[in-house]
N, C-alpha and C positions, 0 to 999 in steps of 0.2 A: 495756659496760653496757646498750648498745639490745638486744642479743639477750638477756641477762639478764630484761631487761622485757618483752621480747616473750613469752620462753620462759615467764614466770611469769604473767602476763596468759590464754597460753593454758592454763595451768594450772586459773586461774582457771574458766575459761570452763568447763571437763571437770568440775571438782567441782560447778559448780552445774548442766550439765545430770545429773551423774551421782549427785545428792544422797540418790535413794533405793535406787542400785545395791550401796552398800558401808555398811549401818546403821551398822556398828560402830565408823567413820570418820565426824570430823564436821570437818573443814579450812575455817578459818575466814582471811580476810586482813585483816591492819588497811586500815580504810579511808585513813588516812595514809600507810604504806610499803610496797609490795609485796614490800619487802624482809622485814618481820616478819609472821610465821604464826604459829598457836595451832592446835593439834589437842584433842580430846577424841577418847580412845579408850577404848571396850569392853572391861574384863579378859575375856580367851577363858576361854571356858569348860571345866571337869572343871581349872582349875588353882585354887591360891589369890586370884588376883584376880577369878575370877566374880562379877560384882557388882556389881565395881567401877568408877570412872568415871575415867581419868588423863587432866590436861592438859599437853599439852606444848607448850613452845616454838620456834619456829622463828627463826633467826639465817640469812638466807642472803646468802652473800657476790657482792657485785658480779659475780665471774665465774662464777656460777653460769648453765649447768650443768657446766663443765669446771671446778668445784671445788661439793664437797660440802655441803648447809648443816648448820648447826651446831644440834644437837638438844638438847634436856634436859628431862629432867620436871619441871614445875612441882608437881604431885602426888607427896607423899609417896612411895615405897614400898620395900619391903625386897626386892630381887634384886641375886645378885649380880655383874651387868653395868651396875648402875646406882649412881653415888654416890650415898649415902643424903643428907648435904648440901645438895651441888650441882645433883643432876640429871642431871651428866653418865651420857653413854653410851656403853657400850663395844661397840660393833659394827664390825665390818669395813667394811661398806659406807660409814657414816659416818668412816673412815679412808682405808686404802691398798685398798680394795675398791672405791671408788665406779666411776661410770659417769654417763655424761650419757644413759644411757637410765635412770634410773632418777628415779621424781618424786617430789615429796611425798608423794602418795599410797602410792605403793610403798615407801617410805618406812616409814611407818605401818602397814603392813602387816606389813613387817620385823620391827618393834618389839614386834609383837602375835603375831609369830610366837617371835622372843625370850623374851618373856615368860611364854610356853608353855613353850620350848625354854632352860632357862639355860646359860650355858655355865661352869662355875665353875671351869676353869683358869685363866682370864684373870680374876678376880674385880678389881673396883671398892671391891664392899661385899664386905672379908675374913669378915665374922661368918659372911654369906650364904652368901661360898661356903665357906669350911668346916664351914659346917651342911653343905653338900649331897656337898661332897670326903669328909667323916668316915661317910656313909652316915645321917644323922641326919635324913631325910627328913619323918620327923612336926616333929622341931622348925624345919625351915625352913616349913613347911606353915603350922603355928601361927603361925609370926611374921610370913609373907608375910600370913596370911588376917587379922589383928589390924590390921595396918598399912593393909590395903585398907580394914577397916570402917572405921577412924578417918580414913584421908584421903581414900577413894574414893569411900567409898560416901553415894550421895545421902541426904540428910535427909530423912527421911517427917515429914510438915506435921501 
């Protein structure tokens, strides 16, 4: 558990001096646990989420970094590698893929590369991926980019 808190402390330390190197990444730590994190991430852009703003949560477990932490959107959205629900995520690396080189940060990076990149053989959210299995590209498009404005996209004042 001391290298857990070390590992995650120096974490720490990397996002805030590297605050204005990754815009699109914004990793935040609760001041109480160093075990729970929040991200806000950037929808990449030329996809249906441009625009858009996802939060996600961070769950990570005591033996972290030799066990992966546990990811899920708190932010709506419709893909389908992501339980429409839950949050949950289906990525390799947050499975049998991990690595203790691998940080929060890269992490979120993952995520936003995902998000670009669906994978809809492994789908979470079935609608999702057989919009995109069936070749029906515009109707995943519409209902990724419908989803983003309703839960992603910031309020204008």
């Amino acid at each position: 558990m001391q290298a857990s808190r070390a590992r995650l402390f120096k974490e720490y330390k990397e996002v805030q001096r590297e605050k204005s190197a990754d815009p699109d990444i914004q990793l935040v730590c609760d001041e109480s646990n160093i075990f729970k994190w929040t991200a806000l991430i950037k929808g990449p852009s030329e996809t249906p989420y441009e625009g858009g703003v996802f939060q996600l949560a961070f769950a990570i477990p005591e033996q972290y970094p030799l066990l992966p932490p546990q990811v899920r959107f708190l932010t709506k959205i419709f893909h389908p590698n992501v339980h429409f629900k839950t949050g949950e995520i289906c990525l390799d690396i947050l499975k049998n893929a991990w690595s203790p080189a691998w940080t929060l940060q890269s992490v979120c990076r993952a995520i936003i590369a995902l998000m670009a990149h669906p994978e809809p053989d492994s789908p979470l959210n079935c609608d999702s991926g057989n919009l995109l299995r069936s070749g029906d590209l515009r109707g995943y498009r519409s209902m990724a980019r419908m989803y983003t404005r309703l839960a992603a996209t910031p309020k204008k004042r």
